[in-house]
TIRO-2110 file (N, C-alpha, C; in Angstrom, 1 decimal):
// TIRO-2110
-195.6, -178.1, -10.9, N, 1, A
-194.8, -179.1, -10.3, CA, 1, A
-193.8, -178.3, -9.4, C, 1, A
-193.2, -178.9, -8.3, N, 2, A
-192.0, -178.4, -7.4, CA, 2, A
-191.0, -179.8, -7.2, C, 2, A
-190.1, -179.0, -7.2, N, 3, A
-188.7, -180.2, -7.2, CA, 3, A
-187.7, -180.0, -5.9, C, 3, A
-187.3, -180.9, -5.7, N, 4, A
-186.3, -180.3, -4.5, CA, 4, A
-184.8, -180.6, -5.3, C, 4, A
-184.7, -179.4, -5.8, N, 5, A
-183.0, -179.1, -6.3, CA, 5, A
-182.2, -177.4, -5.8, C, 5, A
-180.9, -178.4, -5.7, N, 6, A
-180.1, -177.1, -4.5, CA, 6, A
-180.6, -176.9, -3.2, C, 6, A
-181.2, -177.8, -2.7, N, 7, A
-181.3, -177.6, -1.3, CA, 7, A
-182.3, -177.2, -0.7, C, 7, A
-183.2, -176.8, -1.8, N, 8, A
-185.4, -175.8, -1.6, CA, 8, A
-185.7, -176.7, -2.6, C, 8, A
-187.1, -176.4, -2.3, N, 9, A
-188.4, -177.2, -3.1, CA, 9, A
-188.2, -175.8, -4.3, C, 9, A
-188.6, -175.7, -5.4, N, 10, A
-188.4, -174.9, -6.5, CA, 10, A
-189.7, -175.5, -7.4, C, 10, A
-190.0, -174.2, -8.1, N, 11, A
-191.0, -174.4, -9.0, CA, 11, A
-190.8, -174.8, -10.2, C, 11, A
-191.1, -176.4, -11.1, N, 12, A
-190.9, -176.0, -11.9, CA, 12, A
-191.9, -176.1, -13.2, C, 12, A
-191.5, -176.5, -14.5, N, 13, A
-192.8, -176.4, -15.4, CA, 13, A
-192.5, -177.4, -16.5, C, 13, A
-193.6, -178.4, -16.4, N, 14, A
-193.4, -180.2, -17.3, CA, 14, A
-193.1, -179.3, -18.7, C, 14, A
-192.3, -180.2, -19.0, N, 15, A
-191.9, -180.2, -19.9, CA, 15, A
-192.4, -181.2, -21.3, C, 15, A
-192.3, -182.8, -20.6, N, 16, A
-192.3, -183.8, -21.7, CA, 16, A
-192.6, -184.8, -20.5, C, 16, A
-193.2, -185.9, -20.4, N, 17, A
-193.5, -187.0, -19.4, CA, 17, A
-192.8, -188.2, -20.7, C, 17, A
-191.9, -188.8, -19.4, N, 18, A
-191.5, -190.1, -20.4, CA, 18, A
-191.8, -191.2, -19.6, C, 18, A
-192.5, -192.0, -20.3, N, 19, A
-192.7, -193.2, -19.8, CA, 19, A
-192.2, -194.4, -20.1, C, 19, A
-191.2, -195.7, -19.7, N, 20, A
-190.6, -196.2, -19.7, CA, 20, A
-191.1, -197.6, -19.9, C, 20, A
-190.7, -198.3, -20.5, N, 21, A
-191.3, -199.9, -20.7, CA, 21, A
-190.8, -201.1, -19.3, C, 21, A
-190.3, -200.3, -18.7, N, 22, A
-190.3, -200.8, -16.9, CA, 22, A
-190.7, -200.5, -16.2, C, 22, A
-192.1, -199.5, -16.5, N, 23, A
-193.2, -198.6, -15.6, CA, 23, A
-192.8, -197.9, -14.9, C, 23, A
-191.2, -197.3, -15.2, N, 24, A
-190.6, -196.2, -14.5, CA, 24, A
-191.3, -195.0, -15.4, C, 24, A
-191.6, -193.7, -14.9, N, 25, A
-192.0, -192.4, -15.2, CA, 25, A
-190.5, -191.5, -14.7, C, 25, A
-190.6, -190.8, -16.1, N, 26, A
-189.4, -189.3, -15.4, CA, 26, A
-190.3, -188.5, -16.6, C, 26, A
-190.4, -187.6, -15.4, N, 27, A
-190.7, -185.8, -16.4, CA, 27, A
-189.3, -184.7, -16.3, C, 27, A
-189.7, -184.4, -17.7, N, 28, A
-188.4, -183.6, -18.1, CA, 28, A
-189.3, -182.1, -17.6, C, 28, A
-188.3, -181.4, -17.1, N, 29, A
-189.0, -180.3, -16.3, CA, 29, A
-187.9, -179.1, -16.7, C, 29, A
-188.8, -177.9, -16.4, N, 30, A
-187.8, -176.7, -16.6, CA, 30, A
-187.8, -175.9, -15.2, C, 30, A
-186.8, -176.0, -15.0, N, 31, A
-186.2, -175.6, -13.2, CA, 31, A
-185.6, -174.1, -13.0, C, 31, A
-186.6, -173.1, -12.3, N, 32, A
-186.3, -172.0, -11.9, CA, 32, A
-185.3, -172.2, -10.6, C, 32, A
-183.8, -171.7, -11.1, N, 33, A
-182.6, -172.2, -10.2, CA, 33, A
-181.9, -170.5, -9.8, C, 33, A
-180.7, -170.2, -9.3, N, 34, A
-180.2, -169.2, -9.2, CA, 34, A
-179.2, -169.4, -10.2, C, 34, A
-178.7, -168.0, -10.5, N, 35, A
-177.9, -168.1, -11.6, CA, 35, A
-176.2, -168.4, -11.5, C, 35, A
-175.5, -169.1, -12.3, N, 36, A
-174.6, -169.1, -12.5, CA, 36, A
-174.0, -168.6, -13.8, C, 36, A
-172.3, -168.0, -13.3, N, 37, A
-172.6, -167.3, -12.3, CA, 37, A
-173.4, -166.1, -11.6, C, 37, A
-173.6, -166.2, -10.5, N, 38, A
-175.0, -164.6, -10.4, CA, 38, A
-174.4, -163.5, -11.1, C, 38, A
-175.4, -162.8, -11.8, N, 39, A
-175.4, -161.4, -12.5, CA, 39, A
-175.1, -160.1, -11.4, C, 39, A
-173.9, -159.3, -11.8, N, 40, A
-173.5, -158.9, -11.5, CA, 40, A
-174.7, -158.0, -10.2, C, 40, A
-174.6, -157.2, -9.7, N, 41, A
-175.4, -156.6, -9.1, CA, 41, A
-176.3, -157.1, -8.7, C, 41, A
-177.3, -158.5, -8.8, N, 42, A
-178.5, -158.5, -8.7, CA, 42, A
-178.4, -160.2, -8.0, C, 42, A
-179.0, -159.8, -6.3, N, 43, A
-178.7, -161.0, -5.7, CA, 43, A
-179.4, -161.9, -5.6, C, 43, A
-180.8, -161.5, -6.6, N, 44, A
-181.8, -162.7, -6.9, CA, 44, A
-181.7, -163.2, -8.4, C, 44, A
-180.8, -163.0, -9.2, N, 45, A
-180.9, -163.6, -10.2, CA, 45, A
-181.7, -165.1, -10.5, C, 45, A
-181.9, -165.5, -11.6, N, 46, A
-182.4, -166.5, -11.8, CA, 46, A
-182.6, -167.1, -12.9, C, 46, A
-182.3, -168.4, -13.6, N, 47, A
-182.2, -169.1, -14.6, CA, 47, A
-182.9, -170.0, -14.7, C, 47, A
-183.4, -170.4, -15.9, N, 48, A
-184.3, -171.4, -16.2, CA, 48, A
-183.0, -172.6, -16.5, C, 48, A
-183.2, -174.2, -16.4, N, 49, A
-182.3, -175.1, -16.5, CA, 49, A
-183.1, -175.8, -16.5, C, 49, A
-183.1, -177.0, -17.6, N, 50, A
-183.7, -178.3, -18.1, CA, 50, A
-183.1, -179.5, -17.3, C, 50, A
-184.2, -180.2, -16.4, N, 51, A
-183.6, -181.1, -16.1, CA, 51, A
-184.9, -182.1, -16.0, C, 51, A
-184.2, -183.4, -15.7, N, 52, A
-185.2, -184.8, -15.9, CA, 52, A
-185.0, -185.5, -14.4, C, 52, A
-186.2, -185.8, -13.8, N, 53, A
-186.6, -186.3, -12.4, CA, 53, A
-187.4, -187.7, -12.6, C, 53, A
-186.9, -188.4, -12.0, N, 54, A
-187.8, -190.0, -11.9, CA, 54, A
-188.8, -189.5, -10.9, C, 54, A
-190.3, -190.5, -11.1, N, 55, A
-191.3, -190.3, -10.4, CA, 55, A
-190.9, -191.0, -9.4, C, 55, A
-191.4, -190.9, -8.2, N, 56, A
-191.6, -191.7, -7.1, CA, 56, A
-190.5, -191.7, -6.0, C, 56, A
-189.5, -190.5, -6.5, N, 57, A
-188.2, -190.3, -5.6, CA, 57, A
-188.0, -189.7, -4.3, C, 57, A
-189.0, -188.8, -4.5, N, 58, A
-189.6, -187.6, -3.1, CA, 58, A
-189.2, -186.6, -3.4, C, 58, A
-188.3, -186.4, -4.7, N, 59, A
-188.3, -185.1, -5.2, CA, 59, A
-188.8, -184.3, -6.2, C, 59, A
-190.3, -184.6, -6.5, N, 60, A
-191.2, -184.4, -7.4, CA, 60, A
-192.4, -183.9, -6.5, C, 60, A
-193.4, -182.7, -6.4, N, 61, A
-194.6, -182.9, -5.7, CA, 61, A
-195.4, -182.3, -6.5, C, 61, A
-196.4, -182.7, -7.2, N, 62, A
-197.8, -181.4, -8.1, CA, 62, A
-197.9, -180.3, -7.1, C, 62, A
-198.0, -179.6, -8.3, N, 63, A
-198.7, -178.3, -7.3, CA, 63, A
-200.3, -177.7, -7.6, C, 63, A
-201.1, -177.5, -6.5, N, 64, A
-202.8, -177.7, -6.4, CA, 64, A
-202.6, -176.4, -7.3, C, 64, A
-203.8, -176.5, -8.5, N, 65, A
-204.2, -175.1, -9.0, CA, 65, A
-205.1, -174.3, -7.9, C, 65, A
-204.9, -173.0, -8.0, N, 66, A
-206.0, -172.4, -6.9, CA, 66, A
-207.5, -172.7, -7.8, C, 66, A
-208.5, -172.1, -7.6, N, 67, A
-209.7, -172.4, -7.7, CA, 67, A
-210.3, -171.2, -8.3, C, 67, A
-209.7, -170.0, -8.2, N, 68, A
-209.9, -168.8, -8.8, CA, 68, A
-209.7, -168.3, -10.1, C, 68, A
END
Protein backbone atom coordinates (compact mmCIF):
# COMPACT_ATOMS: atom_id res chain seq x y z
CA UNK A 1 0.00 0.00 0.00
CA UNK A 2 1.19 3.84 -0.40
CA UNK A 3 -0.29 6.70 1.50
CA UNK A 4 0.10 10.29 1.01
CA UNK A 5 1.39 11.46 4.50
CA UNK A 6 3.87 14.59 4.98
CA UNK A 7 3.55 15.77 1.76
CA UNK A 8 4.92 12.21 -0.69
CA UNK A 9 3.09 9.11 -1.38
CA UNK A 10 5.07 6.67 1.20
CA UNK A 11 5.15 3.10 1.51
CA UNK A 12 3.23 1.54 3.77
CA UNK A 13 2.41 -2.09 5.20
CA UNK A 14 -1.59 -3.26 6.31
CA UNK A 15 -1.76 -3.80 9.22
CA UNK A 16 -5.54 -4.74 10.29
CA UNK A 17 -8.54 -3.75 7.74
CA UNK A 18 -11.55 -2.50 9.73
CA UNK A 19 -14.73 -2.67 8.51
CA UNK A 20 -17.42 -0.56 9.76
CA UNK A 21 -21.25 -1.28 10.01
CA UNK A 22 -21.75 2.05 7.79
CA UNK A 23 -19.68 0.36 4.88
CA UNK A 24 -17.01 2.73 5.78
CA UNK A 25 -13.42 0.69 5.44
CA UNK A 26 -10.09 2.20 7.30
CA UNK A 27 -6.86 0.11 7.23
CA UNK A 28 -4.62 0.45 10.05
CA UNK A 29 -1.26 0.75 8.34
CA UNK A 30 2.43 0.98 9.35
CA UNK A 31 3.97 4.17 7.78
CA UNK A 32 7.69 4.47 6.76
CA UNK A 33 7.97 8.44 7.87
CA UNK A 34 11.28 10.45 8.62
CA UNK A 35 12.38 10.58 11.94
CA UNK A 36 11.56 12.65 14.68
CA UNK A 37 13.54 14.08 15.92
CA UNK A 38 16.14 13.08 12.91
CA UNK A 39 19.10 11.00 14.30
CA UNK A 40 21.88 12.84 14.81
CA UNK A 41 24.18 12.57 11.69
CA UNK A 42 22.07 10.71 9.41
CA UNK A 43 19.80 12.80 7.04
CA UNK A 44 17.79 9.88 5.88
CA UNK A 45 16.64 8.61 9.00
CA UNK A 46 13.50 6.77 9.21
CA UNK A 47 10.69 5.52 11.49
CA UNK A 48 8.04 3.25 11.30
CA UNK A 49 4.58 5.05 12.76
CA UNK A 50 1.10 3.40 13.08
CA UNK A 51 -1.52 5.06 11.57
CA UNK A 52 -5.34 4.51 10.39
CA UNK A 53 -6.62 5.80 6.78
CA UNK A 54 -10.36 5.75 5.63
CA UNK A 55 -10.85 4.08 2.20
CA UNK A 56 -11.91 6.08 -0.48
CA UNK A 57 -10.07 9.49 0.49
CA UNK A 58 -7.36 9.61 -2.24
CA UNK A 59 -4.90 8.93 0.18
CA UNK A 60 -4.65 5.22 -0.02
CA UNK A 61 -3.33 3.56 -3.47
CA UNK A 62 -2.36 -0.63 -3.60
CA UNK A 63 0.67 -1.22 -4.83
CA UNK A 64 0.93 -3.82 -8.05
CA UNK A 65 3.22 -6.92 -6.94
CA UNK A 66 5.91 -7.36 -9.69
CA UNK A 67 5.45 -10.59 -11.43
CA UNK A 68 8.89 -11.97 -10.74
Amino acid sequence: MRVYAEGAWRRAWVLQRQDWPDGRTAYMLDVLLPSRPPIPGDPHSQDYFVRTYWWGTGSMTPVKRSSS
